[in-house]
N, C-alpha and C positions, 0 to 999 in steps of 0.2 A: 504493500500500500504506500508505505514512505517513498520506494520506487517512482513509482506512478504518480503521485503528487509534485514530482520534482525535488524533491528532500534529499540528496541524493549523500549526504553526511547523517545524517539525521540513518536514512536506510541503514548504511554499514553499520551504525551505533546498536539498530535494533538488533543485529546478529553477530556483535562482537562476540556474548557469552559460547557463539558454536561454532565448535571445530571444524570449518571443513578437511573431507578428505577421510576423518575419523569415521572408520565403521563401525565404532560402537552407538556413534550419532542414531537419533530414530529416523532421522529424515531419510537415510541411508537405507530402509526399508520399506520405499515407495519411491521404483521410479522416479515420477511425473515429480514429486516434491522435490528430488534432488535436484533433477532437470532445472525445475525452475528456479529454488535458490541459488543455483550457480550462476542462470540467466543472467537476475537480478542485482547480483551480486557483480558481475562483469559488465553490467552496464551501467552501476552507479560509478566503479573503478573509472570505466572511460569516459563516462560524462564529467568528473573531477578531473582528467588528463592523466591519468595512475595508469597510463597506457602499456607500462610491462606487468601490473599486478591484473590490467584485464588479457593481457595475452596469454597470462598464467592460468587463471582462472576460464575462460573459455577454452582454451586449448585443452583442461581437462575434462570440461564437460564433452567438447567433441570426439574426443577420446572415447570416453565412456557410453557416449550415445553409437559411434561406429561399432566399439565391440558390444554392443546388447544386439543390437542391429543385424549383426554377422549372420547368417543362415545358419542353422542348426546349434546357435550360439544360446546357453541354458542362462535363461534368467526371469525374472518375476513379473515380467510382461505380461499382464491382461487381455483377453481377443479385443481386439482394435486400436490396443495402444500406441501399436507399431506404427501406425500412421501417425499418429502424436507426437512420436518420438522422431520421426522422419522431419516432419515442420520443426519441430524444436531444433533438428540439425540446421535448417535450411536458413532457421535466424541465427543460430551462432556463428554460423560460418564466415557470413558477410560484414558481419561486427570483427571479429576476430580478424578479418583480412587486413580491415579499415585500421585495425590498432599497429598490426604489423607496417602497411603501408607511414605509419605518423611516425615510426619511430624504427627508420632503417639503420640496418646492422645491428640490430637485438639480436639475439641467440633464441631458437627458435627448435623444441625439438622435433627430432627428424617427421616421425607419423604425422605432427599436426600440420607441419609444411607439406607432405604429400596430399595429407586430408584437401589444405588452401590452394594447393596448384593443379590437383582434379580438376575442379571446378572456377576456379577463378584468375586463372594465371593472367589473362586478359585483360581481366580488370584491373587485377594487380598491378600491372605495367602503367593502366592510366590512370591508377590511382597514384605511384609514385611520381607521372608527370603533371600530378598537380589539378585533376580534370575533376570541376567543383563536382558537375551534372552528375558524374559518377557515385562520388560521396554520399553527397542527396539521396539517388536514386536508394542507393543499397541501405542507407541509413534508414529512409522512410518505410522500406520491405521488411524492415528487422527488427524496428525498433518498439518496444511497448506503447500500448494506445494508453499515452498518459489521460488524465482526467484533472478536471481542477476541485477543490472545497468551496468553492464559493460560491451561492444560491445566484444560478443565473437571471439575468433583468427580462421576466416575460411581456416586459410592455414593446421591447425591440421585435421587429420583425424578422431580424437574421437569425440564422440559425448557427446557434454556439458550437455545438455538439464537437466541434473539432479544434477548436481556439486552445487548449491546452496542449493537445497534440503538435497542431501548427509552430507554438512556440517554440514548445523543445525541441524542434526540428530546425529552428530559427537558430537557437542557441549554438545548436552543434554546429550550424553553416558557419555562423560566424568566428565560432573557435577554430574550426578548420581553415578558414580563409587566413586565421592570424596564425596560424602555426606552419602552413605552406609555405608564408613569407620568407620563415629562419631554418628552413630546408638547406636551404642552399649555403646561408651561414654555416650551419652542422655541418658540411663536406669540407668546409676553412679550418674548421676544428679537428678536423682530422688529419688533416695535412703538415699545419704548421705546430711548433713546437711552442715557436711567437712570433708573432708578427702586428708589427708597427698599425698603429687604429687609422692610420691616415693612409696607408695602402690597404687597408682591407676595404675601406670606405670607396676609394677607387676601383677596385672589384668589385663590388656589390652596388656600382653606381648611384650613392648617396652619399649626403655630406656627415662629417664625425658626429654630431649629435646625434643624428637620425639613427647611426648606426650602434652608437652605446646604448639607447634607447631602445632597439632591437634587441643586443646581446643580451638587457639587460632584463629584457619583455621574456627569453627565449629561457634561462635558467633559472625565473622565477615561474612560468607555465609549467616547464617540466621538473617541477624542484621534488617532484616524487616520482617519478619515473628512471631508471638507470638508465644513465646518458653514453655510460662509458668514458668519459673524459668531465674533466671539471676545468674552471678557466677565470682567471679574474684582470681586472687591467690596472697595469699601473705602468707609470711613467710614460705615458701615450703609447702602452704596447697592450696586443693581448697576451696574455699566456696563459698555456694550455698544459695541463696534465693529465695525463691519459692512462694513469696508473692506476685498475681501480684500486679500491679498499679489499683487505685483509676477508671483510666480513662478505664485499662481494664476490672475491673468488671463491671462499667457502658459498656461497649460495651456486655459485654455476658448477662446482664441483659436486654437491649433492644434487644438480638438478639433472645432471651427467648422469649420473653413476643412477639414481632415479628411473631416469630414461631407459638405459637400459633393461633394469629390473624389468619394466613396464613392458619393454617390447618382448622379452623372450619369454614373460609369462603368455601375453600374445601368441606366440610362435608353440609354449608345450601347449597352450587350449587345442589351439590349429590342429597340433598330430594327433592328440587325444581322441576331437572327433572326426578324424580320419577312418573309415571305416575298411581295411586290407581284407 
């Protein structure tokens, strides 16, 4: 509900107390709830911009819905869910692309990249060059039919029904529109070690202001998202560290080694129900 209202701090607060991932969780023994707290849960991440926490968290729900999904794959599926579960894939997937596309060069593991380039490698492409209509399109397919709390004005003759919706769709446009901009900044950042504000300015064809006021727009939007490089300016230079932290290599090392796990229990289900 906190979702759908646009609450989207407010949402993560209501489900701090649960584990995900935990199978002792109860949500954990109904499909459809798991499904959807993870939804929900991945698109409050990327509506705040936590665009590696929602690539982590969709990428598992994707996961989880391709292997229940599997043919002859044993799990607590109800007659007709399968098709509920198919739609549920058909929204995560396009979300999940959108977050990968915002934040290129994330580490991405391998299944949930083949899951994203089955089907959208295409888009993929025009979403990295920046293509709004794209965004839009897959955002409005995906996204929850939000709702507003407030008793609408029946003396108007329009009809509201979709005005909460419209917005948050408004919302995401214009965050997208401001975060394309420092795309292209983020490929500076990878290259240079440091470099002078008054040649990057000349690159990026704006003047110094304009440009610290971007750098300075770009790691305050993603100031919870793993950048993989940090950067600050002084002396009319930027510089660039690209080292991450202690605590982030521990996390790609357990999301590694993780990964694995995940696939090769994949890989014995597979021969199990192989039938010789």
């Amino acid at each position: 509900l906190e979702c759908l209202l646009g609450d989207y701090g407010g949402s993560l607060d209501a489900i701090s107390d649960i584990k995900l991932g935990d199978r002792s969780e109860l949500y954990m023994q109904l499909p459809v709830c798991n499904v959807s707290l993870y939804y929900h849960t991945g698109v409050c991440q990327m509506m705040l911009r936590r665009y590696s926490n929602a690539i982590e968290t969709f990428g598992e729900i994707a996961l989880y819905l391709s292997r229940i999904m599997k043919p002859g794959a044993v799990s607590n599926l109800k007659a007709g869910q399968d098709q509920v579960m198919k739609k549920s894939l058909d929204k995560v997937l396009p979300l999940l692309t959108i977050c990968i596309s915002l934040l290129p060069g994330v580490k991405v593991d391998d299944q949930v990249r083949e899951l994203v380039d089955s089907k959208y490698n295409e888009k993929m492409r025009r979403l990295q060059l920046g293509d709004i209509n794209v965004f839009n399109d897959m955002f409005e397919k995906s996204c929850p039919k939000f709702i507003s709390p407030s008793i609408p004005d029946y003396s108007k003759q329009s009809n509201l029904s979709q005005e909460a919706y419209l917005n948050q769709v408004t919302v995401f446009a214009s965050g997208v529109r401001q975060h394309i901009a420092v795309l292209k900044l983020r490929s500076y950042l990878r290259l240079y070690a440091s470099i002078d504000v008054a040649k990057l300015a000349r690159f990026s064809d704006m003047n110094e202001s304009e440009l610290v006021s971007l750098i300075l727009s770009y790691k305050h939007k993603l100031k919870d998202s793993s950048l993989g490089v940090d950067y600050f300016v002084e002396n009319n230079a930027l510089v660039i560290d690209a080292v991450p932290s202690k605590v982030d290599k521990s996390k790609a090392t357990e999301r590694y080694f993780s990964a694995g796990v995940r696939k090769h229990a994949d890989i014995l289900t597979d021969l199990q129900n192989l039938k010789f």
